[in-house]
C-alpha positions as CSV (number, residue, x, y, z in Angstrom):
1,X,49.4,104.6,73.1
2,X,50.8,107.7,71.1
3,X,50.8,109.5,74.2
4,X,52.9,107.2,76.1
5,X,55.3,107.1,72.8
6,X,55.5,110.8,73.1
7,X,56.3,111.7,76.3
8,X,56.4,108.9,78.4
9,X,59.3,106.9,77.0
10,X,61.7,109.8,76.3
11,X,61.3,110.2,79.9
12,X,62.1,107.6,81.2
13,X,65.3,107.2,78.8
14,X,66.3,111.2,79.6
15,X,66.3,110.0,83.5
16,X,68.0,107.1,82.9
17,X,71.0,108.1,81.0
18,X,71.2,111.1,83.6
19,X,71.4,108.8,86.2
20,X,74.1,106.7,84.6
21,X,76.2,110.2,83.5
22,X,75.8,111.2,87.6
23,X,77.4,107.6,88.4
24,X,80.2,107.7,85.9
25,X,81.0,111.5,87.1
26,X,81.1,110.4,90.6
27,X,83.4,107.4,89.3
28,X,85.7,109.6,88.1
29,X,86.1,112.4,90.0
30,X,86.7,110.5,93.9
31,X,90.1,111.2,94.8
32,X,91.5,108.0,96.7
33,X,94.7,106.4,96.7
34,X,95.6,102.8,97.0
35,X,98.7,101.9,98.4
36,X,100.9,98.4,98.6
37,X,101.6,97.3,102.1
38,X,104.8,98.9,102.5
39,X,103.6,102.2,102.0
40,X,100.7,102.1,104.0
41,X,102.3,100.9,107.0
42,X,105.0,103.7,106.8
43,X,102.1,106.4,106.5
44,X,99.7,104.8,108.1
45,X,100.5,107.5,111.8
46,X,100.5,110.4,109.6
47,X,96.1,109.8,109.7
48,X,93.2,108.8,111.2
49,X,93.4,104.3,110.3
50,X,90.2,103.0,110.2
51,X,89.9,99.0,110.4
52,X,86.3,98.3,108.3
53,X,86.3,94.9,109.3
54,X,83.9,92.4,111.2
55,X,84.0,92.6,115.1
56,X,85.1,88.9,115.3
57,X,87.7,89.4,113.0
58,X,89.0,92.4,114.8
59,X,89.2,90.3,118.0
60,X,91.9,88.0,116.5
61,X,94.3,91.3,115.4
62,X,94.2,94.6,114.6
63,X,96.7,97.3,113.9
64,X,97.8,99.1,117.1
65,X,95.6,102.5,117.4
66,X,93.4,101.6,114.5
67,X,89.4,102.7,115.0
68,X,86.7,100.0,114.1
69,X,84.0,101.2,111.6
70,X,81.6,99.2,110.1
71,X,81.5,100.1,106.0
72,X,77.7,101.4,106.4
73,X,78.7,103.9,109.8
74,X,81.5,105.5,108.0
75,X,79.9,106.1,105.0
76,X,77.0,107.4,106.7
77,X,76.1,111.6,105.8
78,X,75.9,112.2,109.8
79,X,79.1,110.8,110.9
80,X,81.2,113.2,112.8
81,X,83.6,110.4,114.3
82,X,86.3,110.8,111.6
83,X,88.0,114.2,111.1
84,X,87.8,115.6,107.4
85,X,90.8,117.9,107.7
86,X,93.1,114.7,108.4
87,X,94.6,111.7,106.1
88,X,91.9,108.5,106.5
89,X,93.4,105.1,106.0
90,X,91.6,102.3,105.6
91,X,91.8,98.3,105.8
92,X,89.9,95.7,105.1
93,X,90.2,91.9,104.2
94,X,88.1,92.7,100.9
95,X,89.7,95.1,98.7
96,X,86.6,95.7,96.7
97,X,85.4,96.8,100.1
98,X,88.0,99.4,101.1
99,X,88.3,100.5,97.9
100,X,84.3,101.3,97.9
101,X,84.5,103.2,101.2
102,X,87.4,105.3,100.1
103,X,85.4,106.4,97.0
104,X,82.5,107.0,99.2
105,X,84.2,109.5,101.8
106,X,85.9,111.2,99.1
107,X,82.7,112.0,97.8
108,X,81.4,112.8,100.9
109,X,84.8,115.9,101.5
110,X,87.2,113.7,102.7
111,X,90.4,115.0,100.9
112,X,93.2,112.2,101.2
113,X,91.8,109.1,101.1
114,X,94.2,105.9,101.1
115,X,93.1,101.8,101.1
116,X,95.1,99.0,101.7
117,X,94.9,97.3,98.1
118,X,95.9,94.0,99.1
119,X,93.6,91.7,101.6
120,X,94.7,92.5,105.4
121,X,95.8,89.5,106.8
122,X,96.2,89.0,110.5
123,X,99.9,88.5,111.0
């Protein structure tokens, strides 16, 4: 039992609070941008736009020249679909959703990120 006092539990706490000092870092240091609808449909051609949403709901409207992802393929580390050298907009009718991708591909080299931070609504 002293054993597993000694070493064991100061273990297990050193991992854990280096796990939860990784997570805040990458937190903190994506660089993504969310932008109000007016802004993101005037710079939405100066990208690559990237609709995250579900195939059906895709099928009732999109944004002209927009690319269907699913969150889990663009996120992906062997994705070579989206360029990293251009802008990457992204939309989705959960803005919890977006705004989780963006962080992810800006931790993943992406430099300018941007999310639609209202819902998109087909229109």
């Amino acid at each position: 039992m002293e054993f597993f006092l000694t070493f064991i539990v100061p273990i297990i706490i050193g991992v854990t609070v280096g796990l939860v000092l990784m997570a805040i870092k990458d937190y903190y240091t994506a660089k993504i941008t969310g932008l109000d609808r007016e802004s993101f449909q005037q710079n939405m051609r100066k990208g690559q736009l990237i609709d995250m949403r579900p195939a059906k709901t895709t099928k009732q409207g999109k944004i002209k020249g927009a690319r269907q992802f699913k969150i889990g393929q663009l996120t992906s580390k062997n994705q070579t679909k989206v360029r990293r050298d251009l802008p990457v907009y992204l939309y989705h009718q959960s803005i919890f959703k977006a705004k989780r991708a963006a962080r992810r591909l800006s931790l993943n080299g992406f430099a300018d990120v941007y999310y639609l931070n209202t819902p998109y609504k087909n229109e």
